[in-house]
N, C-alpha and C positions, 0 to 999 in steps of 0.2 A: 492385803496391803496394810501395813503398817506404818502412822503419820506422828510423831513424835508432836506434843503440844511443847514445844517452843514459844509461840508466838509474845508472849506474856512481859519477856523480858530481851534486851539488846544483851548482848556478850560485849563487854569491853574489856580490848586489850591494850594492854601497858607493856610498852618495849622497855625491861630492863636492860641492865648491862649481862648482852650474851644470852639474853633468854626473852620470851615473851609471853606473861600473867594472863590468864583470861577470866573475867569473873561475870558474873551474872548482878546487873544493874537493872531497876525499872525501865523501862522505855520513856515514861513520861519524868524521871529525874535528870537532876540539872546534870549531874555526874556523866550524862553522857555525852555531852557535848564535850567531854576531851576526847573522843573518836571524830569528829568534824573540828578539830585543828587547823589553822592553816596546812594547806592540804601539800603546800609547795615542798615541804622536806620529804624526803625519800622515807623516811622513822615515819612518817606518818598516814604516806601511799600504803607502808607496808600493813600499819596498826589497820588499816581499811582493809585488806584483802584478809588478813590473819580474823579478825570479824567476820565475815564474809562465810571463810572458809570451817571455820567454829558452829556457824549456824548453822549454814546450809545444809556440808556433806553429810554429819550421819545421820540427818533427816531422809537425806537422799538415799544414802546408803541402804536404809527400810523400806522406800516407797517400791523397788522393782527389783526381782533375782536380778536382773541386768544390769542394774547399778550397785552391785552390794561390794564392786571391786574400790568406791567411793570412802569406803569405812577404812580401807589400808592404802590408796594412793598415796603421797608425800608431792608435796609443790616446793621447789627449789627456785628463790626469786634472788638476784641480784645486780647492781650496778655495775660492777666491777672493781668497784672497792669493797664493800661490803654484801654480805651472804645472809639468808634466811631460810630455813624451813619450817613448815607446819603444814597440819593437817587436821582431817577430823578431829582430834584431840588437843590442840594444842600448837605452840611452834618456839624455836630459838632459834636465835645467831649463831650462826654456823662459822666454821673457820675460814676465811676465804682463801689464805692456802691450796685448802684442800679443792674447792670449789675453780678455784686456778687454775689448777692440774688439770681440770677436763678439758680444757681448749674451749667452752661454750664461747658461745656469740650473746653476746650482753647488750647490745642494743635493743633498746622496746620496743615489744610484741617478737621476738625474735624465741621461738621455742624448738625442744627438743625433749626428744623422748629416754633417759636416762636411768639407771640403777644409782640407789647413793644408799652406801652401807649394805648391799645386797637386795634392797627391797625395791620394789619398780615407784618411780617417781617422776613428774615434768619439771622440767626446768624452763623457765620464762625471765627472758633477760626486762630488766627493767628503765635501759638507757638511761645516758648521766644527766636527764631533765625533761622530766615531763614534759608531755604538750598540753600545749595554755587549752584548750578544748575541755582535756579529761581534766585539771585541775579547778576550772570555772564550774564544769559538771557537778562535782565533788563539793562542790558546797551545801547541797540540799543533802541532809543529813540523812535521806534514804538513800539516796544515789548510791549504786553498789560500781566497783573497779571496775574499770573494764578488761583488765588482766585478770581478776577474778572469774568472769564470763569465757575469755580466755582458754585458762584454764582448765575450766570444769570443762567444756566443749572439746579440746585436745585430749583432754583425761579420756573420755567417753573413747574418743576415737582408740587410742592408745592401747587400753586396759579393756574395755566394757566389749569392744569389735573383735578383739582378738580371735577367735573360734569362728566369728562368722562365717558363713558360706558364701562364695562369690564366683558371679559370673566369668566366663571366658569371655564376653566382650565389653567389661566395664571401661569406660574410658566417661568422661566429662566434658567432651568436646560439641560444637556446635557447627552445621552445616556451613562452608566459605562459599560464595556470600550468603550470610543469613537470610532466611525463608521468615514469612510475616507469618503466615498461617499456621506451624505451630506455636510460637511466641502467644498470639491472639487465643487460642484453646486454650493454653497453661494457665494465663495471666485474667480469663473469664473464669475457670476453675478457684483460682483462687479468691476471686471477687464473692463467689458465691460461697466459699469456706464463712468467710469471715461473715457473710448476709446470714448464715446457717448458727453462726456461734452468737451472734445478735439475734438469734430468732424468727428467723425469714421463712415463713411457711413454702415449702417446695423447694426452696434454696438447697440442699442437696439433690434430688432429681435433679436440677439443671447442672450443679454441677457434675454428677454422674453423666450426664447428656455431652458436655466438652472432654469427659475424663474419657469415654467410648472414642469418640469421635476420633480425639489426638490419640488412643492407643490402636485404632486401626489403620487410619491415611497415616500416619506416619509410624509405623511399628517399629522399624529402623532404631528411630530414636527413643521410644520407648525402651526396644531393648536394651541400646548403648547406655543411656542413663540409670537405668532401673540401678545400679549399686549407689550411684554417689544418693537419687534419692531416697534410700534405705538410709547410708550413714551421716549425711550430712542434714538429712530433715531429722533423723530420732537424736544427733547430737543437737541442732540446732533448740528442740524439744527439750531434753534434758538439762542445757544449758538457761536456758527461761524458768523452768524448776526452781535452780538453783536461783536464779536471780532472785526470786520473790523467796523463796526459803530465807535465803539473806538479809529480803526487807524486814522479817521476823514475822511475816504475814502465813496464818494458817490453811493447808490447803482447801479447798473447797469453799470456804468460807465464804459470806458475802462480799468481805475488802479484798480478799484475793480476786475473785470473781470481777470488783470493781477495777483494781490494777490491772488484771490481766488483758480485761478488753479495751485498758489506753493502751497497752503494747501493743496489741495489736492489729487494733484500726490504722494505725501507718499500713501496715503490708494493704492494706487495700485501696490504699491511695499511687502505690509507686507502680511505675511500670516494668517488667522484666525485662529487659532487652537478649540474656544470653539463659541456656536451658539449665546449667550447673546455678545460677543463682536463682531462678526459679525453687530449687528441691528446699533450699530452707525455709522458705516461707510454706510450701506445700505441708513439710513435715510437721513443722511449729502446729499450721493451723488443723493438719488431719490429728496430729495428736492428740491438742486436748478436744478435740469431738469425739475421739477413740476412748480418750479419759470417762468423760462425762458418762459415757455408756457402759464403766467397771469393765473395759476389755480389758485382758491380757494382754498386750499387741505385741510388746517391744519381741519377745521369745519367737514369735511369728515371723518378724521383720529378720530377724536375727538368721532366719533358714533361708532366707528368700524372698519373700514376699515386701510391699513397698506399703507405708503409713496411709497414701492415699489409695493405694489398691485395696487396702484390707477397709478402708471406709466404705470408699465408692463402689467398688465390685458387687456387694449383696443389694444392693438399692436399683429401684427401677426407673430409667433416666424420663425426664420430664424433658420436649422439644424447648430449645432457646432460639429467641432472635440474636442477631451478632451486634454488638454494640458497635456500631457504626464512627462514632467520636474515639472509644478506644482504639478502635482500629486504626485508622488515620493516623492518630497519635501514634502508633506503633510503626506503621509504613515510615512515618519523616523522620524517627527515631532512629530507627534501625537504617535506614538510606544514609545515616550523617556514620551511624555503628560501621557499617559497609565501606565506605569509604576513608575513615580512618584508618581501617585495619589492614586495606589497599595499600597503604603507604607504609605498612610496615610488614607485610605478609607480602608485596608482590618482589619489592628489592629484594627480600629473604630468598624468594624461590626462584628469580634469575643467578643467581648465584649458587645456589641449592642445585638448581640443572644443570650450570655450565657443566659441560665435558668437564674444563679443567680443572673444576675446582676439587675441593678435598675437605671430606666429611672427617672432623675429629670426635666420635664415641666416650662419651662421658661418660660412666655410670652409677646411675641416681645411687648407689650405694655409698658414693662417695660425698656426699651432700650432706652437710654440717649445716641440723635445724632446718629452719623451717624454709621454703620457697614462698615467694607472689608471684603472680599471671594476672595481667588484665582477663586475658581473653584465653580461648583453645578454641580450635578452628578443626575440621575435616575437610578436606578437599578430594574432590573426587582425581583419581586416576595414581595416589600416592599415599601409599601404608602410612608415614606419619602421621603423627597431629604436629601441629603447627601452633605456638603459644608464642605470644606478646605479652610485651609488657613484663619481662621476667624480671625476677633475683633474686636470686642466690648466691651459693657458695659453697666450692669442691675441694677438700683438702685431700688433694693427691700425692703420690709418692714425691717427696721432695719440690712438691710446687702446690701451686692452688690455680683457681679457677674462678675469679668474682664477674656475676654477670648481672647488670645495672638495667633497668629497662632491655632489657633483649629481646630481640627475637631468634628462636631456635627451635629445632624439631623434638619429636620423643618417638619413642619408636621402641616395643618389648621386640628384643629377635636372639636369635643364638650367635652372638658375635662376641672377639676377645676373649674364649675360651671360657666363655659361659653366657646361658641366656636369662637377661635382666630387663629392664627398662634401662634406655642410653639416652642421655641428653645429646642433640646433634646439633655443632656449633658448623655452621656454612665459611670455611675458608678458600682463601685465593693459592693459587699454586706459590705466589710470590712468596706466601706468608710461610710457606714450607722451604722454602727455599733460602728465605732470610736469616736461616736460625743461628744463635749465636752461642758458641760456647755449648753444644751439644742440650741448648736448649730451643724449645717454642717460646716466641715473645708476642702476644699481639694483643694492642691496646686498641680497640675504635669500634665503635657502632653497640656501645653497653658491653665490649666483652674485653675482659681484662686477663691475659694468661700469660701465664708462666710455669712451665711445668719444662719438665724433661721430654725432649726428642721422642716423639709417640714412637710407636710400634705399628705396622701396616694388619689392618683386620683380615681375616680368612674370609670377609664374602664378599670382595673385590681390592682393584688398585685405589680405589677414590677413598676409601674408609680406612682410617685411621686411628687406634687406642691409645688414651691416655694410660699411662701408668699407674698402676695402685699400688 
């Protein structure tokens, strides 16, 4: 492993016209407080993440064969008026023109996985105004982007996953209505990560003792999640990396060491309520114990195997008592989780069943940038997953598909003359019936479409495809 000493000095960069300087300044000179500017201009979000992104990546780039894709990514950031790229080396203003032309979604946090100029690159919309949160953050002059973090976490998935191996039943989803007692297993596992990275004598035996426990009474789920926490705990890992790389903070170090454990003593205060948000804090904290002990891991992870499996597997579990207060807490938690999600999963699937209604097949290939989901559910007696709290957006043959807080199914099958992943919007027979001018129109319940007169699917009358 090779750790680049950086630490010494801050990179600052100056947005000239059309290009952006980066030089190397002391940390402790006055010169650097024109990188903590008033943070509210877009010119000076950007001079924060091109810093950011200067320090960090070919730090990173050296730390893991797995990340050496970090030394050639490109990050493509813009408002909508204005364009940027940089990377490892350096970055300029770009044409926005050119950046026009791709149709990206530019509203903040809104990313996508893109080539610019032939070379693979992310692009991350920066919306036309910050929120007041990350601008007030950004005043303590460590404080790194949160686009930055962004970023690097997408990057990973994008570039560094590519080759991975993966399951045939990877999916993210969580039992409808959710069960306490694996929530409770995960969410003591992690308790005792974080007692383990604090120095807790035994504190990995017990947590090997919850890591058994949840991979046998519930294997199920164990299986079904074993992929997201492979990619989503070693990006989540990689991501924290970068973070402190960016503080200018050296690895291993004592001040890293001291930073790293304020990051992380949050995660052992929250409570998990769903199993996909679980895997980040697991990977975070199996990694750097993985770290500390000079593993190789990420190459491991990468064939198969998962950040807390390759911890906890060789260790011999120590018996725990059940934290009886978590618990509880977790039971009234999840009762209030169960019931929200009633009100938006049960309407879904009376309509879902009706005889009459009519499934429109979307598919996720059509999907411009990034989605959100509150939640993903499994229910028993129906191949879907079932996800609330959607949004997205589908740019279809001559129409689109914006969906605002939704709820709607997914489902990989061989329908529409290929088999994909299909978003499944739950319509009324009306809704087919109403169309105007040889198109679909329907506005209500988070789903907005307009697209051209589907086409009837090959594995029944109720499925329906959208155009591509």
């Amino acid at each position: 492993m090779m750790i680049a000493k950086m630490c010494g000095v801050l990179l600052l960069v100056v947005l000239a016209a059309g290009s952006i300087a980066v030089q190397a300044v002391d940390r402790g000179s006055t010169e650097s407080t024109e990188s903590i500017e008033s943070i509210e201009s877009t010119d000076a979000y950007v001079r924060r993440m091109a810093e950011a992104t200067v320090m960090a990546w070919p730090t990173l780039a050296n730390l893991f064969d797995t990340t050496r894709v970090f030394a050639d990514v490109q990050l493509l950031v813009s408002d909508g008026q204005r364009a940027w790229l940089m990377n490892a080396r350096g970055g300029h203003e770009v044409d926005m023109r050119a950046v026009g032309a791709l149709g990206l979604p530019f509203e903040y946090r809104r990313f996508e996985k893109i080539e610019w100029q032939g070379r693979p690159a992310l692009f991350v919309g920066l919306g036309q105004h910050l929120p007041v949160g990350e601008v007030q953050r950004l005043k303590h002059p460590q404080a790194v982007p949160e686009l930055f973090d962004l970023a690097t976490h997408e990057a990973f998935h994008f570039y560094a996953e590519d080759d991975w191996a993966r399951g045939s039943l990877s999916e993210r989803s969580s039992l409808y209505p959710a069960l306490v007692e694996p929530r409770l297993y995960r969410n003591r596992i992690i308790r005792h990560l974080l007692a383990a990275i604090r120095g807790e004598a035994d504190a990995l035996g017990r947590a090997s003792y919850w890591y058994r426990r949840w991979s046998s009474e519930f294997a199920d789920e164990a299986e079904r999640i074993r992929d997201t926490d492979r990619s989503e705990g070693s990006a989540r890992y990689v991501e924290s990396v970068a973070q402190l790389l960016a503080m200018g903070l050296e690895p291993r170090s004592p001040e890293w060491e001291a930073r790293l454990l304020r990051q992380l003593i949050p995660l052992g205060r929250a409570d998990y309520l769903a199993v996909d948000h679980e895997s980040y804090a697991l990977g975070l904290l199996a990694g750097y114990l993985l770290d500390r002990r000079r593993l190789d891991w990420l190459p491991r992870v990468a064939q198969g195997e998962t950040p807390v499996g390759l911890l906890l597997g060789p260790i011999a579990p120590i018996s725990d008592t059940p934290d009886e207060v978590l618990g509880q807490r977790l039971r009234e938690s999840l009762a209030g989780t169960n019931r929200r999600a009633a009100e938006a999963v049960e309407p879904f699937l009376q309509r879902f069943k009706d005889p009459a209604s009519r499934h429109l097949l979307v598919p996720g290939t059509a999907m411009k940038g990034s989605f959100g989901s509150e939640h993903s559910f499994r229910l028993a007696g129906i191949p879907e997953i079932i996800e609330t709290g959607v949004d997205a957006l589908f740019a279809l043959k001559d129409g689109r598909i914006d969906l605002r807080e939704a709820t709607v199914a997914t489902q990989l099958k061989d329908a529409c003359g290929r088999e994909e992943l299909y978003w499944v919007l739950a319509l009324s027979e009306a809704d087919f019936r109403g169309h105007d001018q040889g198109r679909l129109r329907v506005r209500r319940d988070g789903l907005d479409v307009d697209i051209p007169y589907p086409t009837r699917a090959v594995d029944g009358e109720r499925s329906w495809c959208a155009r591509t």
